[in-house]
Backbone and ligand atoms as CSV (ligand in chain L), in Angstrom:
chain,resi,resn,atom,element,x,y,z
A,1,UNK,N,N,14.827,-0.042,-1.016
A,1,UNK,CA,C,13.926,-0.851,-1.848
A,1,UNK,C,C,12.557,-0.955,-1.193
A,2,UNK,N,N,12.018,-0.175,-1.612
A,2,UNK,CA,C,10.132,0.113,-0.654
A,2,UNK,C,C,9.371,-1.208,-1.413
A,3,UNK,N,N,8.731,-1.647,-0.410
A,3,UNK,CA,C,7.867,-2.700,-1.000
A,3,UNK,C,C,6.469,-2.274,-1.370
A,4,UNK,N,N,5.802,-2.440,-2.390
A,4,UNK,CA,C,4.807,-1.263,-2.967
A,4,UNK,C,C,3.625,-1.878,-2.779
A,5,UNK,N,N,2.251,-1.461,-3.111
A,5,UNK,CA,C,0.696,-1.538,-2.435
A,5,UNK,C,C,0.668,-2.856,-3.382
A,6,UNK,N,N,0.385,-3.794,-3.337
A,6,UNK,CA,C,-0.730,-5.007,-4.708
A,6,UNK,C,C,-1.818,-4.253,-4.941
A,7,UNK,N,N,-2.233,-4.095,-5.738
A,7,UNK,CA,C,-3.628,-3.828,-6.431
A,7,UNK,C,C,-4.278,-5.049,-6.267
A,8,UNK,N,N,-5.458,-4.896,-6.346
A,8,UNK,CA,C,-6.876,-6.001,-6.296
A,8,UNK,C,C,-7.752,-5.705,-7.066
A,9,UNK,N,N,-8.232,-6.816,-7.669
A,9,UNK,CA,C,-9.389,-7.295,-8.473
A,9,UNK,C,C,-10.582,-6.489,-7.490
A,10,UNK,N,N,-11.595,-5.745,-8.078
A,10,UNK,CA,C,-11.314,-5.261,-9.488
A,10,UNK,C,C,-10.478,-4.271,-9.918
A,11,UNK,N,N,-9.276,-3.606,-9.593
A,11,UNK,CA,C,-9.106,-2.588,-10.152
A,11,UNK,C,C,-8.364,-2.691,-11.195
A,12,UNK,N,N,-8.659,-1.597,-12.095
A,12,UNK,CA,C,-8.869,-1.416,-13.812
A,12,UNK,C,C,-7.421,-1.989,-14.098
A,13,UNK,N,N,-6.293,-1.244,-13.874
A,13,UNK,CA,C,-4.998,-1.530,-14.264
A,13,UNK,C,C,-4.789,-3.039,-14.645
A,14,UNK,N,N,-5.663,-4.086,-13.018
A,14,UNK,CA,C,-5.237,-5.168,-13.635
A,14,UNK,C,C,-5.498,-5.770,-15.245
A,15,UNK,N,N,-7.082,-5.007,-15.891
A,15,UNK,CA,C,-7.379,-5.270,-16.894
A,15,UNK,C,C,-6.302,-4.696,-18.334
A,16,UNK,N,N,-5.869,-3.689,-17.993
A,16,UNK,CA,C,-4.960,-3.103,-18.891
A,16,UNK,C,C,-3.690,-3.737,-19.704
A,17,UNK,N,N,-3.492,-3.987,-20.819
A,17,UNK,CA,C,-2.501,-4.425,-21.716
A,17,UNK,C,C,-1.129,-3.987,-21.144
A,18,UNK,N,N,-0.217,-4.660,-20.625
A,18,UNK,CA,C,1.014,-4.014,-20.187
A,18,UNK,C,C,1.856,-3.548,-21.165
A,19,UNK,N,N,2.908,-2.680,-21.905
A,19,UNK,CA,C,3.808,-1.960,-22.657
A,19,UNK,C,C,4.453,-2.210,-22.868
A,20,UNK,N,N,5.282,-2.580,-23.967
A,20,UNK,CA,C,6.809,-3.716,-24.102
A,20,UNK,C,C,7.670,-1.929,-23.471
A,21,UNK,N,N,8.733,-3.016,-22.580
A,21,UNK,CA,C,9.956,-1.950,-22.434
A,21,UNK,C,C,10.674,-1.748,-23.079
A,22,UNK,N,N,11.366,-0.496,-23.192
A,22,UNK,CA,C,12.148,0.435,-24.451
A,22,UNK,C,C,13.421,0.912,-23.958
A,23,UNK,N,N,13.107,1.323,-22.361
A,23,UNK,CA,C,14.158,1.791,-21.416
A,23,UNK,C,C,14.716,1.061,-20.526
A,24,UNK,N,N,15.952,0.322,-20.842
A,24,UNK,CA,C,16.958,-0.051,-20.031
A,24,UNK,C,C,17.717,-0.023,-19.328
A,25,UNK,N,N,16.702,1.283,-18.238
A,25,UNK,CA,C,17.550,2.230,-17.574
A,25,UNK,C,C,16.955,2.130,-15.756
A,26,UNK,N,N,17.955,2.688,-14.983
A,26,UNK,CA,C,18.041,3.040,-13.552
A,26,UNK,C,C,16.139,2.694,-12.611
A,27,UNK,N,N,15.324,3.155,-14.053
A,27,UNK,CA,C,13.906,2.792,-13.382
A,27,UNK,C,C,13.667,1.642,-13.167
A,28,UNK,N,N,13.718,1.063,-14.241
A,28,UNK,CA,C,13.589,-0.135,-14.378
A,28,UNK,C,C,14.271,-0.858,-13.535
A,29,UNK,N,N,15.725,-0.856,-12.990
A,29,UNK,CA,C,16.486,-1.418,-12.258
A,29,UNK,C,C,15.765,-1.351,-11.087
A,30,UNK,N,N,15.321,-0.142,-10.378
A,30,UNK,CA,C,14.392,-0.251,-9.113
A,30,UNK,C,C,12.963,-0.703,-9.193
A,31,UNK,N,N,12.315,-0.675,-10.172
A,31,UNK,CA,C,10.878,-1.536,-10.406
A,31,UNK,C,C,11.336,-2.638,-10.087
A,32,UNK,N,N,12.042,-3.196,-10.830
A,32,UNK,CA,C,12.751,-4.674,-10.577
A,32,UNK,C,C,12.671,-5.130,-9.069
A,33,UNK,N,N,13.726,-4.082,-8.745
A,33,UNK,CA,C,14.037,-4.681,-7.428
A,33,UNK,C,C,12.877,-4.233,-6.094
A,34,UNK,N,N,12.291,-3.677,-6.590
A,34,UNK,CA,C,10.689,-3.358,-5.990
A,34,UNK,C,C,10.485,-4.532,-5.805
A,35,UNK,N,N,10.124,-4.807,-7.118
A,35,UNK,CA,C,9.059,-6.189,-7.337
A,35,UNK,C,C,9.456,-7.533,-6.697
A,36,UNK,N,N,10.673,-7.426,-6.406
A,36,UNK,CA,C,11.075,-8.287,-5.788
A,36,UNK,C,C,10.880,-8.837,-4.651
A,37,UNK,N,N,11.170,-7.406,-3.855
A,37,UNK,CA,C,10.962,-6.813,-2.482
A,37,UNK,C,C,9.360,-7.570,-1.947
A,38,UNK,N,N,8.304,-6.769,-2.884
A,38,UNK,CA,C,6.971,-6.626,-3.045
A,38,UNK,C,C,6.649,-7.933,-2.814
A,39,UNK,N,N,7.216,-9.224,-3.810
A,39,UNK,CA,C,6.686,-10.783,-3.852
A,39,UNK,C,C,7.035,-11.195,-2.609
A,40,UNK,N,N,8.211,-11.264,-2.448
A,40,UNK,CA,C,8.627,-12.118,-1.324
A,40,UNK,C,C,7.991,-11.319,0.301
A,41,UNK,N,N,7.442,-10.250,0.320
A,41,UNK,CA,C,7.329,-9.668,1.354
A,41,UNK,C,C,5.374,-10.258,1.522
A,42,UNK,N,N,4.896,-10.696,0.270
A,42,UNK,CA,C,3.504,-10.104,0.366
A,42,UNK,C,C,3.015,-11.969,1.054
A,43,UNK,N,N,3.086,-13.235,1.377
A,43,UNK,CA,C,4.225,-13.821,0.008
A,43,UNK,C,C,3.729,-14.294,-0.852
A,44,UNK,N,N,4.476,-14.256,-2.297
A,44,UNK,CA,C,4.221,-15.077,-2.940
A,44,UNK,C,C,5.352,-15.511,-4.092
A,45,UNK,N,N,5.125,-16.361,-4.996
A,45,UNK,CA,C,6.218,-17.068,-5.928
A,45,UNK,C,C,6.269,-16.345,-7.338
A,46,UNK,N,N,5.513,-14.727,-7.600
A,46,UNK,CA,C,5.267,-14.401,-8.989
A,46,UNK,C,C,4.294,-13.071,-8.799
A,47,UNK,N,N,5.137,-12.028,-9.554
A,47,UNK,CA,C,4.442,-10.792,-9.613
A,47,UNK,C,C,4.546,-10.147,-10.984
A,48,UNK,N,N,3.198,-9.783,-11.451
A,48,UNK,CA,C,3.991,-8.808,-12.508
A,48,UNK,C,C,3.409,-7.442,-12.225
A,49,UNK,N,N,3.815,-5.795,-13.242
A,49,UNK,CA,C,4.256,-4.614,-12.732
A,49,UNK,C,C,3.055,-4.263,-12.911
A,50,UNK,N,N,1.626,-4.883,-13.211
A,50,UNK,CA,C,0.458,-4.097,-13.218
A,50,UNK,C,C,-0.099,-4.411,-11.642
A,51,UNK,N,N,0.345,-5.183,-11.647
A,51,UNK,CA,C,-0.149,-5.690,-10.042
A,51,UNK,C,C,0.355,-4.096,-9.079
A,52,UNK,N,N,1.353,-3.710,-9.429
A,52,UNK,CA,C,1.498,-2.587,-8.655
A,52,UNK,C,C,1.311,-1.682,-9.217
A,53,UNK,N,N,0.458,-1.078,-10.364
A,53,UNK,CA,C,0.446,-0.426,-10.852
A,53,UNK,C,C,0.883,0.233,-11.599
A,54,UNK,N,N,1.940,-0.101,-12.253
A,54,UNK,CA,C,2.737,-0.299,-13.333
A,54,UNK,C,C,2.458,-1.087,-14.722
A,55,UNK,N,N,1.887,-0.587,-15.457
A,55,UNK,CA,C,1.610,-1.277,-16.926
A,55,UNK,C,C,2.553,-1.004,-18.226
A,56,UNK,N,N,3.636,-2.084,-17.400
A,56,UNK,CA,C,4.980,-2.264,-18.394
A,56,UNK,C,C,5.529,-3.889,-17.825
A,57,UNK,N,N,5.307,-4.518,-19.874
A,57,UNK,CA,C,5.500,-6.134,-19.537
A,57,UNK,C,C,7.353,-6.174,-18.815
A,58,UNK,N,N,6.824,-6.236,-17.809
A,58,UNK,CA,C,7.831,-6.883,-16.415
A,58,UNK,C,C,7.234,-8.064,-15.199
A,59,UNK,N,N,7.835,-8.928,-15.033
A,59,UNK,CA,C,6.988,-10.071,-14.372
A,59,UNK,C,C,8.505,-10.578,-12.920
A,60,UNK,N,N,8.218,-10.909,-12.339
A,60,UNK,CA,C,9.338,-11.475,-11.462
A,60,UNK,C,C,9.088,-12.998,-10.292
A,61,UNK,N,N,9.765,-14.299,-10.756
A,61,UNK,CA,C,9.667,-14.852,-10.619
A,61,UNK,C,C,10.496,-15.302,-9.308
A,62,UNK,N,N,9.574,-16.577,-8.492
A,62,UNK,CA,C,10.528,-16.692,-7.580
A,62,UNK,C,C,11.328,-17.949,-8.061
A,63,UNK,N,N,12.890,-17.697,-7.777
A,63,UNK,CA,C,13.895,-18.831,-8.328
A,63,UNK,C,C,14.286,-19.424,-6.913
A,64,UNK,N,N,13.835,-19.279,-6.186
A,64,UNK,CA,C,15.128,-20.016,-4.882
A,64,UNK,C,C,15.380,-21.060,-4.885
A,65,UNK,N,N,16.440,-21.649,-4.527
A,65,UNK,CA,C,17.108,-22.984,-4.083
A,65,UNK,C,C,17.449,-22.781,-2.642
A,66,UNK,N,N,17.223,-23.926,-1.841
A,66,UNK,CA,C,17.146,-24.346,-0.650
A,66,UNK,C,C,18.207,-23.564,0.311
A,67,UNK,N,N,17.640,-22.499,0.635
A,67,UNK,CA,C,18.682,-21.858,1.990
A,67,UNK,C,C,19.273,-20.368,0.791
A,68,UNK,N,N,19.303,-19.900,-0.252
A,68,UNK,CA,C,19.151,-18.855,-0.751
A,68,UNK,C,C,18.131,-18.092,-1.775
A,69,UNK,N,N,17.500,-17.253,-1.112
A,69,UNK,CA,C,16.297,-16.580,-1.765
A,69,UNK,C,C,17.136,-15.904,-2.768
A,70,UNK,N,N,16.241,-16.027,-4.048
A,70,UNK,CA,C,16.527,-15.137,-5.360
A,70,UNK,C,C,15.531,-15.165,-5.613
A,71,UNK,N,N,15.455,-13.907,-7.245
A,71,UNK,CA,C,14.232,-14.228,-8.129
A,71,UNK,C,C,14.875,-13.906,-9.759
A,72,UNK,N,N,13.810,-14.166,-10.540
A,72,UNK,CA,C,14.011,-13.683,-11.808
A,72,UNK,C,C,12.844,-12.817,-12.628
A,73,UNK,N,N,13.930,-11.444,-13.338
A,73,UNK,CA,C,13.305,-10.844,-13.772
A,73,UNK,C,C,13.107,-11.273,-14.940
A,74,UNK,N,N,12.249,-11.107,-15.617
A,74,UNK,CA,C,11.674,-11.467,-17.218
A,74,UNK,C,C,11.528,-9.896,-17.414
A,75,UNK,N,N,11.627,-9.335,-18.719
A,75,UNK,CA,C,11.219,-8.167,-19.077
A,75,UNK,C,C,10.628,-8.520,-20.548
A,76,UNK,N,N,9.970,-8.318,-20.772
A,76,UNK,CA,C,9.110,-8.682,-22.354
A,76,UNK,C,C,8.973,-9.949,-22.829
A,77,UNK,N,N,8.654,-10.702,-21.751
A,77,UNK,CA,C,8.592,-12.546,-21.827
A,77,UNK,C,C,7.537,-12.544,-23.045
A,78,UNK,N,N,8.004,-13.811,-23.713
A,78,UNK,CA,C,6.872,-14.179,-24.766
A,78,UNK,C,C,7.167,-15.590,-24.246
A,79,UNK,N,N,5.692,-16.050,-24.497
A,79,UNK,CA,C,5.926,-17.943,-24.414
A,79,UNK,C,C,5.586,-18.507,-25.295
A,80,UNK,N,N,6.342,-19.599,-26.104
A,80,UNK,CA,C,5.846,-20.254,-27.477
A,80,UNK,C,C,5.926,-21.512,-27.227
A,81,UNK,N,N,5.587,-22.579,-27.577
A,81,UNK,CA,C,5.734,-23.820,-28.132
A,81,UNK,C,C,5.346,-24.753,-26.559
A,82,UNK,N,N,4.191,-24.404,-26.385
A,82,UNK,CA,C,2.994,-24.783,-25.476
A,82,UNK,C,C,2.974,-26.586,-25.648
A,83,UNK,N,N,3.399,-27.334,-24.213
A,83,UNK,CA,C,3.275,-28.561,-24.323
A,83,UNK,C,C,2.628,-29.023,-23.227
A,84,UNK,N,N,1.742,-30.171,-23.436
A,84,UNK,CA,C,0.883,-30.790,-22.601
A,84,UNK,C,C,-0.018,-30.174,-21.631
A,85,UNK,N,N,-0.585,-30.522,-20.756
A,85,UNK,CA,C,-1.582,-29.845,-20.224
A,85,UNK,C,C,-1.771,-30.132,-18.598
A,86,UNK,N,N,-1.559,-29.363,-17.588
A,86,UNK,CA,C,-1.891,-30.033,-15.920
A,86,UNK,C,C,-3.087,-28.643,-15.624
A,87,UNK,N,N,-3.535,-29.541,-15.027
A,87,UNK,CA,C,-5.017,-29.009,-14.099
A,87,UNK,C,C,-3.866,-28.952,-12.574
A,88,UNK,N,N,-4.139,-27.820,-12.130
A,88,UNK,CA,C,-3.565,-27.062,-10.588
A,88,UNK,C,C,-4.257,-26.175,-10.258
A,89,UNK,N,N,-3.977,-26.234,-8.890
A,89,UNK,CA,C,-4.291,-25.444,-8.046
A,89,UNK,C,C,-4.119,-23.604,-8.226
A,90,UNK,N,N,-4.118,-22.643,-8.036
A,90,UNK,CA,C,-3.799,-21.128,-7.950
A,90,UNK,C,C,-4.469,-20.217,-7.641
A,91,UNK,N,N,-3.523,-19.636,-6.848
A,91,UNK,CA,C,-3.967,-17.970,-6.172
A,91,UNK,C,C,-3.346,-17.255,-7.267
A,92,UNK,N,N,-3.818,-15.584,-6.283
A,92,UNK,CA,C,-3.113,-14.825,-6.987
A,92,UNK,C,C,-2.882,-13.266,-5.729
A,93,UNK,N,N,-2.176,-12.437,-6.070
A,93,UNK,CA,C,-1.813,-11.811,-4.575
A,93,UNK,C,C,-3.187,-10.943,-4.938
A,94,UNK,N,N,-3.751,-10.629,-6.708
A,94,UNK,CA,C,-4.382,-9.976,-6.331
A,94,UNK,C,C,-5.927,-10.176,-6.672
A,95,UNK,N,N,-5.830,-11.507,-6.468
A,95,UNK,CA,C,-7.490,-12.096,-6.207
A,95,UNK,C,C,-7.539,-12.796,-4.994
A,96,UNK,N,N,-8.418,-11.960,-4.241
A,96,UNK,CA,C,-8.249,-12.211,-2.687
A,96,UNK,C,C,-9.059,-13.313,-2.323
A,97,UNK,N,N,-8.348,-14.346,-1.294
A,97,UNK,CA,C,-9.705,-15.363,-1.047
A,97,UNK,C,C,-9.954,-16.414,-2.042
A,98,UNK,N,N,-9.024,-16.632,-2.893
A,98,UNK,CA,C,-10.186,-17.838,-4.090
A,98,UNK,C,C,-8.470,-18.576,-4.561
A,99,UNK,N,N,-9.183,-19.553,-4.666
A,99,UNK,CA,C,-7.951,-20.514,-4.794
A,99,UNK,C,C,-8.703,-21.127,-6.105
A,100,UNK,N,N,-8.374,-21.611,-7.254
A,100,UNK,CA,C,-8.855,-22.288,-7.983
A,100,UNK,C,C,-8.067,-23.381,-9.560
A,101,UNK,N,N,-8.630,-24.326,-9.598
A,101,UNK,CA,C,-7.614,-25.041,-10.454
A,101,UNK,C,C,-7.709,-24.748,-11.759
A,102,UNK,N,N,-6.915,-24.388,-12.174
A,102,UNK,CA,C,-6.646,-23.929,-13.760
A,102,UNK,C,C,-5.387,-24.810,-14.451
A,103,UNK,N,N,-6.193,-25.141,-16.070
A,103,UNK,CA,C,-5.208,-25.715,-17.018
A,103,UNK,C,C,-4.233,-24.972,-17.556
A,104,UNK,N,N,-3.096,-25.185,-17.337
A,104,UNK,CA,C,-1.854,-25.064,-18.389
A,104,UNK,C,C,-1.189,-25.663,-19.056
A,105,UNK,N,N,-0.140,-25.078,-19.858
A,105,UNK,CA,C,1.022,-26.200,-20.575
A,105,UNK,C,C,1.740,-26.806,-19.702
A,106,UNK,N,N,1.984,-28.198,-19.435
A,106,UNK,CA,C,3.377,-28.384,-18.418
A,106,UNK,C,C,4.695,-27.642,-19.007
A,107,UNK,N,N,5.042,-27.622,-20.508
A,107,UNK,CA,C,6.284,-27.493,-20.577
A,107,UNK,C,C,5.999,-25.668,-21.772
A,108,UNK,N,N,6.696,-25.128,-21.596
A,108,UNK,CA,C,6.418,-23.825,-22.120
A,108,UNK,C,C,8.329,-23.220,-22.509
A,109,UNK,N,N,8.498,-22.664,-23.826
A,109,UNK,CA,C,9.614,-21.820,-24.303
A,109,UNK,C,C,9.253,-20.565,-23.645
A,110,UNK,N,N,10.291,-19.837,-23.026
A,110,UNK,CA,C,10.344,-18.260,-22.524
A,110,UNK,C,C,11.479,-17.513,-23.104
A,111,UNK,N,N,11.035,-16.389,-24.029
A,111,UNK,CA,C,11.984,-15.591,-24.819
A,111,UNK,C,C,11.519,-14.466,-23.796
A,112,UNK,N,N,12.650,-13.949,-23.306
A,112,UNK,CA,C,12.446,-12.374,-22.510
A,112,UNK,C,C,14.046,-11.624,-22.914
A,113,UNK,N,N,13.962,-10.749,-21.919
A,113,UNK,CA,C,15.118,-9.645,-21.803
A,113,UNK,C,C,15.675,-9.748,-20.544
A,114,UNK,N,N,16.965,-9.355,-19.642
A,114,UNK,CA,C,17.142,-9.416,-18.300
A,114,UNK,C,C,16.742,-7.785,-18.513
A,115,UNK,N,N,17.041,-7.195,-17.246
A,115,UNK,CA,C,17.177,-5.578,-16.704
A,115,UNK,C,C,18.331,-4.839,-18.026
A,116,UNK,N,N,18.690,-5.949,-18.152
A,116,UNK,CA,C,19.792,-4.711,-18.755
A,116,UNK,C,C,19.850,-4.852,-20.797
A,117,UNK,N,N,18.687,-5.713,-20.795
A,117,UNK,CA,C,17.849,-5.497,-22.587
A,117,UNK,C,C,18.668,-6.515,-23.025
A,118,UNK,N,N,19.208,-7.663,-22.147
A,118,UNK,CA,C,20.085,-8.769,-22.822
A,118,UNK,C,C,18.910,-9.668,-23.097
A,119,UNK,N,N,18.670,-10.208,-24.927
A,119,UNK,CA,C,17.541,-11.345,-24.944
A,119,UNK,C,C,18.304,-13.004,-23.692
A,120,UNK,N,N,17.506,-13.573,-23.644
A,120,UNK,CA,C,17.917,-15.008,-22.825
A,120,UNK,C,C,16.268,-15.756,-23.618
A,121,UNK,N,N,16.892,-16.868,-23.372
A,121,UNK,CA,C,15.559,-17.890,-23.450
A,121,UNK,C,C,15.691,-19.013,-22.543
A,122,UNK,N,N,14.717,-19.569,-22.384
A,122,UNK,CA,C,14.574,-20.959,-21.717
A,122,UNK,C,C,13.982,-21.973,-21.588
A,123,UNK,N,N,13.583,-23.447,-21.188
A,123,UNK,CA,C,12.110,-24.060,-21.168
A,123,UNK,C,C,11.620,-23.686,-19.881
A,124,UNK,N,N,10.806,-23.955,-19.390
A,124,UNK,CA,C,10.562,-24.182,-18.185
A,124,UNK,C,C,9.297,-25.120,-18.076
A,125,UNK,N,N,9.351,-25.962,-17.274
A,125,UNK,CA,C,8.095,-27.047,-16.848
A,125,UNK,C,C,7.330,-27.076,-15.724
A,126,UNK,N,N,5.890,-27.836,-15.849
A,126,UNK,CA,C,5.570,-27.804,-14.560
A,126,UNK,C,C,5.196,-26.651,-13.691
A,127,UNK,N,N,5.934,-26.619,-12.226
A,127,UNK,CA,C,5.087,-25.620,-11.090
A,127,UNK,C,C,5.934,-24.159,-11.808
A,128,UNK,N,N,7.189,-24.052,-12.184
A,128,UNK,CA,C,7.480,-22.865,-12.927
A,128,UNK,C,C,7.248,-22.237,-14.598
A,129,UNK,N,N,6.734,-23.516,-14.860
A,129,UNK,CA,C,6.053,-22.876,-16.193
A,129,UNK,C,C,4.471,-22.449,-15.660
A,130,UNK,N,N,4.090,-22.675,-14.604
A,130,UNK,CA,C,2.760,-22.371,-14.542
A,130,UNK,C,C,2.655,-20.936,-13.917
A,131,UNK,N,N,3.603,-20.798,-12.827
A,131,UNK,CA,C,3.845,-19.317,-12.636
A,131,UNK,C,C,4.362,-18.283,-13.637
A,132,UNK,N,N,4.921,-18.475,-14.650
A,132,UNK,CA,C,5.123,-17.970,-15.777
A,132,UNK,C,C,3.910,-17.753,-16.356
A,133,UNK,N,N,3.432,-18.843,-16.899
A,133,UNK,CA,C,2.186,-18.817,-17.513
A,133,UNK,C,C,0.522,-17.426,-16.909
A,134,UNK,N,N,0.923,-17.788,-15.785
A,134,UNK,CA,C,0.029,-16.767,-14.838
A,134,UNK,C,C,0.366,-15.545,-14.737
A,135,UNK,N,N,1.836,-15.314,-14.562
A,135,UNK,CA,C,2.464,-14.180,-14.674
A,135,UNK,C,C,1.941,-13.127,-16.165
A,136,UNK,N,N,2.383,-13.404,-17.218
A,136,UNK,CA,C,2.300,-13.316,-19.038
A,136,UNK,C,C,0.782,-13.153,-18.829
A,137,UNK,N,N,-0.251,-13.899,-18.326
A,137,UNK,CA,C,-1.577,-13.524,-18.152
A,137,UNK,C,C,-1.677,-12.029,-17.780
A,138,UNK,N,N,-1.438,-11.426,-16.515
A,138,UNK,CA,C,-1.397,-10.277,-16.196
A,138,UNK,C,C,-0.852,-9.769,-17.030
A,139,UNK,N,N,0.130,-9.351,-17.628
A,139,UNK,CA,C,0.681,-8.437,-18.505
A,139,UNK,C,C,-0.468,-7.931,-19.622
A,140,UNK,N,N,-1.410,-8.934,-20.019
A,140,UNK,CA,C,-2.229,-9.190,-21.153
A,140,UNK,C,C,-3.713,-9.295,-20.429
A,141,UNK,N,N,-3.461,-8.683,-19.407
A,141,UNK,CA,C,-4.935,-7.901,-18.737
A,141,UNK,C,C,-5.896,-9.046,-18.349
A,142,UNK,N,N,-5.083,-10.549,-18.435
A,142,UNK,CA,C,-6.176,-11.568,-18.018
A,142,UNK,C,C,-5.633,-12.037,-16.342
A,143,UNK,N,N,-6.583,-12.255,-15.859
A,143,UNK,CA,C,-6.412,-12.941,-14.269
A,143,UNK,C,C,-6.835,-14.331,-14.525
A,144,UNK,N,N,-6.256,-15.179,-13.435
A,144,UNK,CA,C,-6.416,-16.654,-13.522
A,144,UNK,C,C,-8.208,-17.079,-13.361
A,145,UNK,N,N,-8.667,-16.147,-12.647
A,145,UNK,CA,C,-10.293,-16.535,-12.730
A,145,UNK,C,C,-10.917,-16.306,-13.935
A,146,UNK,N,N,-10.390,-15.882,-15.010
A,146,UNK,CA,C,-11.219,-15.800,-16.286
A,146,UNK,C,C,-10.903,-17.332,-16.845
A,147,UNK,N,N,-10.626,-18.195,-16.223
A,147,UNK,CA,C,-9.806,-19.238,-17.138
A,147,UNK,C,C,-11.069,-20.022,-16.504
A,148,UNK,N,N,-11.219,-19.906,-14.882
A,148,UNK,CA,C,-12.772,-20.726,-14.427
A,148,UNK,C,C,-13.757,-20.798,-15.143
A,149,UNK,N,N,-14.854,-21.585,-14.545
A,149,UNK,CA,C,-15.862,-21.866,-14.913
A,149,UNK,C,C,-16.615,-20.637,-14.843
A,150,UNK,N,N,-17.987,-20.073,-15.636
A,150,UNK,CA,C,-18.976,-18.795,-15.651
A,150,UNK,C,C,-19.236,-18.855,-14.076
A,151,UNK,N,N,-19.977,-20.030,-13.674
A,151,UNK,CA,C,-20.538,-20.382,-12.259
A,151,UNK,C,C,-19.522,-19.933,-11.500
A,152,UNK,N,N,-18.481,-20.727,-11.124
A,152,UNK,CA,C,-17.459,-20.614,-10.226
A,152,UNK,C,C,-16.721,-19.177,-9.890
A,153,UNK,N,N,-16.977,-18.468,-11.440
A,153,UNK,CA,C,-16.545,-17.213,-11.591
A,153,UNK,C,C,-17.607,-16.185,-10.523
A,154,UNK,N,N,-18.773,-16.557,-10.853
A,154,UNK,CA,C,-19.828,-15.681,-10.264
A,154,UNK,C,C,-20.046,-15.545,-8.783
A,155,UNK,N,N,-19.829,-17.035,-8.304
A,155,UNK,CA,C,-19.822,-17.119,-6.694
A,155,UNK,C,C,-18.372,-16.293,-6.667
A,156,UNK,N,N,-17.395,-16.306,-6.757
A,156,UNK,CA,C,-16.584,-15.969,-5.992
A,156,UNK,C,C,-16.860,-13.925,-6.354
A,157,UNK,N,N,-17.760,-13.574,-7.527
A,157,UNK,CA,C,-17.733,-12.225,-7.421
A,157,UNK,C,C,-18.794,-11.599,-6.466
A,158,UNK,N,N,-19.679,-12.499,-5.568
A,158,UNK,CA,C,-20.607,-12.419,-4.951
A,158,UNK,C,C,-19.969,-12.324,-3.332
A,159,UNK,N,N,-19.078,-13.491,-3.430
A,159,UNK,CA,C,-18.350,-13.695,-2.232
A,159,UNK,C,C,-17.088,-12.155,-2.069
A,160,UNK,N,N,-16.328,-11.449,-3.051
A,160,UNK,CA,C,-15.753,-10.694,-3.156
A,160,UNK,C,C,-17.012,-9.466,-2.282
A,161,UNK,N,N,-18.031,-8.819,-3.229
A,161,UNK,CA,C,-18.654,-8.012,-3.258
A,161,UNK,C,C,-19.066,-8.309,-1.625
A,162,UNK,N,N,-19.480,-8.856,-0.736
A,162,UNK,CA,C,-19.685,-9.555,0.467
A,162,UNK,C,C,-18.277,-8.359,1.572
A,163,UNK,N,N,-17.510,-9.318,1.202
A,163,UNK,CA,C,-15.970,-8.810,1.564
A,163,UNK,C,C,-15.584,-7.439,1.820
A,164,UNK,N,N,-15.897,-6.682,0.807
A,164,UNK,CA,C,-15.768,-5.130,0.141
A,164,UNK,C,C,-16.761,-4.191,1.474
A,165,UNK,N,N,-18.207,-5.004,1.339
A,165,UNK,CA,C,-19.043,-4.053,2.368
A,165,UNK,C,C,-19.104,-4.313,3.688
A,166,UNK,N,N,-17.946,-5.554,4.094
A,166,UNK,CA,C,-17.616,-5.459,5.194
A,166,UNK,C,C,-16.550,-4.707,5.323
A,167,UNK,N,N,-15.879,-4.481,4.367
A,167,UNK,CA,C,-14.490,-3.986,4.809
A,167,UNK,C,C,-14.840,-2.499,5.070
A,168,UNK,N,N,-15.755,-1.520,3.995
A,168,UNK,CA,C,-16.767,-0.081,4.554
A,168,UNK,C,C,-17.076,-0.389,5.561
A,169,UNK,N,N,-17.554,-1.103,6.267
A,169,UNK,CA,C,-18.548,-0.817,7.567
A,169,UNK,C,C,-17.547,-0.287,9.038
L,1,NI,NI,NI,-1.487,-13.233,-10.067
């Protein structure tokens, strides 16, 4: 199970519409378990498959309970029936450097698929509806900094661009 590169803002893929999956097959089973690999190694609580370059709606969440690491795959998550609203905190693995608070639903419906094209649904609230919520963003070519302010947006592409020509030198 190779743990694979994150892509970074800007690159294009992240902008790209991800692909509903069709194939319920052996690839997919190792994207999966890539992605898995990939979150918990990089770290973080939520990846989806454009982040690695992969533009197919797949997202993987972190589920753990205290003293066993898991995660969950979503494969063609849709979210409906959007409730209430929290202002939080968020990164992202692949916006480097910028932490920023963004509104969501606290409570959110999730219709997906597992690996193996079985539908499931669920609610989820709060700090895991918001990683969801962020997740479903990527798939749909948006990053959590488009949700900022114009301003807030601009310093941090100034502060990025900064970053970049140190990293050439
Ligand atoms: Ni992200």
């Amino acid at each position: 199970m190779p743990i694979r590169p994150i892509l970074t803002y800007p690159h294009p893929v992240l902008r790209q519409k991800a692909a509903l999956v069709t194939n319920f097959d052996e690839a997919l089973k190792a994207l999966v378990a890539d992605m898995g690999e990939t979150m918990f190694a990089a770290p973080g609580v939520g990846l989806a498959a454009n982040q690695i370059g992969v533009p197919l709606q797949v997202i993987v969440v972190d589920s753990s309970t205290p003293g066993h690491r898991d995660f969950m795959a979503l494969i063609n998550p849709v979210i409906s029936n959007g409730q209430g609203s929290v202002f939080d905190e968020e990164g992202c693995l692949s916006v480097k450097e910028c932490l920023a608070k963004v509104k969501r639903f606290q409570k959110i419906h999730v219709t997906a698929q597992d690996v193996d094209g079985n539908p499931f649904a669920f609610d989820a609230e709060n700090r895991f509806a918001r990683i969801i919520q962020h997740e479903v963003d990527h798939l749909l070519g948006k990053l959590f900094i488009d949700h900022i302010s114009p301003l807030k947006r601009s310093l941090y592409k100034k502060k990025l661009k900064k970053m970049l020509e140190m990293e050439e030198i």
